[in-house]
N, C-alpha and C positions, 0 to 999 in steps of 0.2 A: 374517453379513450380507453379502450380492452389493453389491457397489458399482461403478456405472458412472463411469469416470475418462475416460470418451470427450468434449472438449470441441472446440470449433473452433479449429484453430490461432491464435494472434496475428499480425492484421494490422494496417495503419495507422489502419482504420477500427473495430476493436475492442477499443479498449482498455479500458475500463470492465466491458463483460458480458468479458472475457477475465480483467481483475482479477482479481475475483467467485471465478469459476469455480475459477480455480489457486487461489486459498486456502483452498477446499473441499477441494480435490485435495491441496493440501499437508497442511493440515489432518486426512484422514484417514490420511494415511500417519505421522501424528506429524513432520510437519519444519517445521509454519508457527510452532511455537515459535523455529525458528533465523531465518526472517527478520525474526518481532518483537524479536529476542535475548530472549527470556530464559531458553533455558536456554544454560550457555557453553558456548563453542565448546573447549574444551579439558575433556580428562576431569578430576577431581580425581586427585591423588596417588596416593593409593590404590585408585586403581578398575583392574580386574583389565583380564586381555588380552578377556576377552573385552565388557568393559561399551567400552570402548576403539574395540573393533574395533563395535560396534554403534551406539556414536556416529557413528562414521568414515562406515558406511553410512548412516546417518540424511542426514549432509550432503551425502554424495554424493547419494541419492537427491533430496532437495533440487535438488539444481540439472539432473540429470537429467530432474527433471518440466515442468521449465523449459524446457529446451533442445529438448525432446522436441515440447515443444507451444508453440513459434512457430516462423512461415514461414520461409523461407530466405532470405528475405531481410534477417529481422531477425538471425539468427544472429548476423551477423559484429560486433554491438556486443558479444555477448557470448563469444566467441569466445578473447578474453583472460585469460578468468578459469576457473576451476574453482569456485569459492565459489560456492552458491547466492542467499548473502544478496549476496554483490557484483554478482551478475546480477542478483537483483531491484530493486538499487538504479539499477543503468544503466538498467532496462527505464524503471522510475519516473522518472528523470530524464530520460527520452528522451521519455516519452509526460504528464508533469507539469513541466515545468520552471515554477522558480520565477522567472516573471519581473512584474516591473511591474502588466505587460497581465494577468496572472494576477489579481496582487491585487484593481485596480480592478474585472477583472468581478466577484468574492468580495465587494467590498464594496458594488457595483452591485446585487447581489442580495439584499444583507443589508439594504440602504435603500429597496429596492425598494416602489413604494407598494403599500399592500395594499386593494384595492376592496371585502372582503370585512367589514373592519375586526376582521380575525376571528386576527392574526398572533398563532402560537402561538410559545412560548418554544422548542420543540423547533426548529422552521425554524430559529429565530434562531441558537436553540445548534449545530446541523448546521453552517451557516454559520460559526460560531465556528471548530468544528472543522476545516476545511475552512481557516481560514485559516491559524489556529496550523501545522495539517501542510503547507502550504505552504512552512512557513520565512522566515514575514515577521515580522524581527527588525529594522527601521528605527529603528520609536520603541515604545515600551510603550502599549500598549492600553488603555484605560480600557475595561472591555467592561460595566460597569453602564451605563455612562453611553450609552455606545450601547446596551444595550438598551430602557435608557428612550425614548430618541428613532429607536428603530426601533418603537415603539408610540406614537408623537405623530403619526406619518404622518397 
């Protein structure tokens, strides 16, 4: 199977369709499991030179598809690192950060009135997601109860 891995570099204004795309891209090369972690980053005991040396490659590549595909001007955040997964994480916190203003808009849209009266449990729950991987751990969530009253709208 031909697979086109040609995407537009990452700019300030692309971060989203740029997401997407490298996950695809990591994805078929086998290395989007190292930035979800779950496969580890260390061979098991017994694993030969070569299963080793093909891990090793998997992460290099990893971060190589990375580095490959954003502009030059973004380089230099990641520039520090060799890890694929610790460059993803910079990129993510450089173009995600978890602030405040984050949350309120996440939760501005989750309360959002619906004119339609048509608000399906998926929105809600995308939303949901959206906030949880934000990293907003202030207070514990009652998320029934806001779904209930993001359908009283």
């Amino acid at each position: 199977m031909e697979f086109n891995n040609q995407i537009s570099v990452l700019t300030q204004n692309n971060w989203n369709t740029w997401k997407h795309d490298m996950q695809v891209i990591l994805m078929h090369y086998g290395c989007w499991q190292f930035i979800i972690q779950i496969k580890p980053e260390k061979p098991d005991e017994g694993a030969t030179y070569k299963e080793k040396l093909d891990l090793q490659l998997h992460k290099d590549r990893c971060y190589t598809l990375i580095y490959a595909n954003i502009s030059s001007d973004l380089k230099n955040l990641i520039t520090e690192t060799t890890d694929g997964v610790v460059a993803g994480k910079i990129l993510k916190d450089h173009f995600e950060p978890v602030t405040r203003a984050r949350v309120i808009q996440l939760l501005d849209e989750f309360f959002e009135p619906d004119t339609n009266q048509g608000r399906s449990w998926g929105v809600m729950s995308r939303v949901k997601t959206k906030l949880t991987k934000s990293g907003y751990k202030r207070r514990a969530i009652n998320w029934t109860a806001i779904f209930y009253a993001g359908f009283m709208n």
